[in-house]
N, C-alpha and C positions, 0 to 999 in steps of 0.2 A: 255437539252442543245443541242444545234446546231451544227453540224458537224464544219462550219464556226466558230465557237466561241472555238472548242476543237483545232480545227486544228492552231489558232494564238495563244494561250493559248501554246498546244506543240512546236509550232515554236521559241517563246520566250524563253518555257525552255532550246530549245537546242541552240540559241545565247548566253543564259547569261551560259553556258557551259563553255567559251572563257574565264570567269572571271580564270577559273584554269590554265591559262597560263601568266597573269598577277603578276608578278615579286614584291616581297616589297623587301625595305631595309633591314627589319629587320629578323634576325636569328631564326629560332626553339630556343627554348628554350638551346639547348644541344649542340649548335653553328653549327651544321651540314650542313644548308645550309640555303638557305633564305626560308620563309615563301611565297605563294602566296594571292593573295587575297582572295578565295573561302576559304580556311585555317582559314585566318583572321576572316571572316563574320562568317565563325562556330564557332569560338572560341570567338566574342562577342556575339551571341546570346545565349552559355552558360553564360558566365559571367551575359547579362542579369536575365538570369532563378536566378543565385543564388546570385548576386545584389540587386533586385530588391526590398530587405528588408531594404535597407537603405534608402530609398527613397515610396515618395507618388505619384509611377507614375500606370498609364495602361502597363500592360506589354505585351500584346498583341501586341498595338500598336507602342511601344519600338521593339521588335521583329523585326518588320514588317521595322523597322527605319534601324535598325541594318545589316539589311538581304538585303535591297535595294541600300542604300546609296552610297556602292560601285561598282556596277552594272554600273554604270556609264562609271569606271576605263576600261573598255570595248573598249572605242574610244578614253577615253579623256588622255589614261593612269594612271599611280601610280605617286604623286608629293610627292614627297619626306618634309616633314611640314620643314624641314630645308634649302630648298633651294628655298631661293627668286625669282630669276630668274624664275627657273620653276614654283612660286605661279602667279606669275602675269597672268593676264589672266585664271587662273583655273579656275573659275566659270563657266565664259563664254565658257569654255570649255565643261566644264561638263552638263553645262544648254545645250546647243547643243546635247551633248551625251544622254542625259535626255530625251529631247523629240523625239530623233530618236528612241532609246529603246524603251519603253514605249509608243509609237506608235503603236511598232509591235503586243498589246495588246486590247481585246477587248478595247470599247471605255473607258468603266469606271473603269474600270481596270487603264488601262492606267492613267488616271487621278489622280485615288487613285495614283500610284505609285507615279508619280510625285508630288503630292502633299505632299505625305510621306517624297519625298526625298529633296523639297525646306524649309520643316518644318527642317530638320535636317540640311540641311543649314544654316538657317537662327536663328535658337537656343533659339528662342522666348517661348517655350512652357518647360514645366518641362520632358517632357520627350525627346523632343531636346536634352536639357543639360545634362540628364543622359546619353544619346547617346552618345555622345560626349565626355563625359568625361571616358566612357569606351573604346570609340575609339582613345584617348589620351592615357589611361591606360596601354592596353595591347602591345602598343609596347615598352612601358616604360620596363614592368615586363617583354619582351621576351630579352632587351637589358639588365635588371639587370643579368638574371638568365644566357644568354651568356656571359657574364662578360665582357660588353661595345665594344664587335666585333665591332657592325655596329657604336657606338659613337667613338670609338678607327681606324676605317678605313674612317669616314669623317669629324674627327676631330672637334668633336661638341663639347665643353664645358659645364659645369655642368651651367653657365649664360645661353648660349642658351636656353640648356633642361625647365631652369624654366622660363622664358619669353614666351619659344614658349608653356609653359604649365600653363597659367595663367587662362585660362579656368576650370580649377580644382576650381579656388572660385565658379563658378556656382554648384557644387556640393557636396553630401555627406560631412560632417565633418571627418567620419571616412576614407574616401579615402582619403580627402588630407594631413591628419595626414601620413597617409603609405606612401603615396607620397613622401611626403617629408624628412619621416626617408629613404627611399629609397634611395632616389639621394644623401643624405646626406651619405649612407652605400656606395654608388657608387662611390664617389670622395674619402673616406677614404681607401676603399680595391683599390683603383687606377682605377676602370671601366670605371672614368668620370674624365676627366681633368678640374683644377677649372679656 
């Protein structure tokens, strides 16, 4: 390996550093504070490890989906999936952020990355969808298990929740079963207003 090639390789690591100051919606589990995104991206790439039985995907490759995707959130910020305003323009945001990061990487590196992170975008592959539906997933489960803080503080509706989570037909039978006993647990114990 090439000093040049280690040297942008460590510069990368220590930019996407930045993700741990990046702020979510959504609460620890235990309502204590908010979750950041480095937090998030570990906590779906567990879920992939012990997911990945429901499904016929590469999990390597999911990993890699999981672990990238928000790397972005870097420049382009955290958009909150409930607020309009702030989605318009996200892509193009993020496609901007996309290739400036992943620039700072060898060349092919950099490619893969990108190309990892427009695959997950774009939801076309099986393991897109499982991506996705896990990154759907766990702020669901961090907002049941806070018992609707962050739904209960921007007044999101149990409609909202399931429109903006239609994406779950792309997935697992047995996730959107829970899913939906969820939300459905969530408006009954009052977490989620219907």
């Amino acid at each position: 390996m090439s000093t040049e090639r280690l040297r942008k390789q460590l510069n990368f690591i220590m930019e996407i550093d930045k993700l741990k100051t990046i702020t979510r919606r959504s609460y620890l589990a235990d309502g204590s504070r908010k979750e950041n995104d480095a937090e998030h991206s570990w906590h779906l790439a567990v879920m992939v490890l012990l997911l990945s039985e429901l499904d016929n995907i590469d999990v390597l490759k999911t990993l890699k989906m999981v672990l990238i995707h928000d790397l972005v959130e870097i420049d382009a910020g955290d958009t909150y999936c409930y607020d309009e305003t702030g989605n318009a323009g996200k892509f193009e945001r993020e496609c901007l952020a996309a290739k400036r990061l992943f620039s700072l990487l060898p060349e092919e590196q950099g490619r893969e990355f990108f190309e990892l992170w427009r695959e997950f975008e774009e939801r076309k592959t099986r393991e897109a969808c499982f991506a996705a539906v896990l990154d759907r997933m766990q702020p669901l489960l961090l907002n049941y298990w806070a018992k609707g803080k962050s739904w209960q503080e921007n007044d999101i509706s149990a409609a909202s929740v399931i429109s903006k989570n239609a994406l779950f037909d792309n997935g697992p039978e047995e996730i959107r079963k829970y899913v939906a006993e969820m939300i459905d647990s969530a408006i009954e114990k009052g977490y989620l207003k219907k």
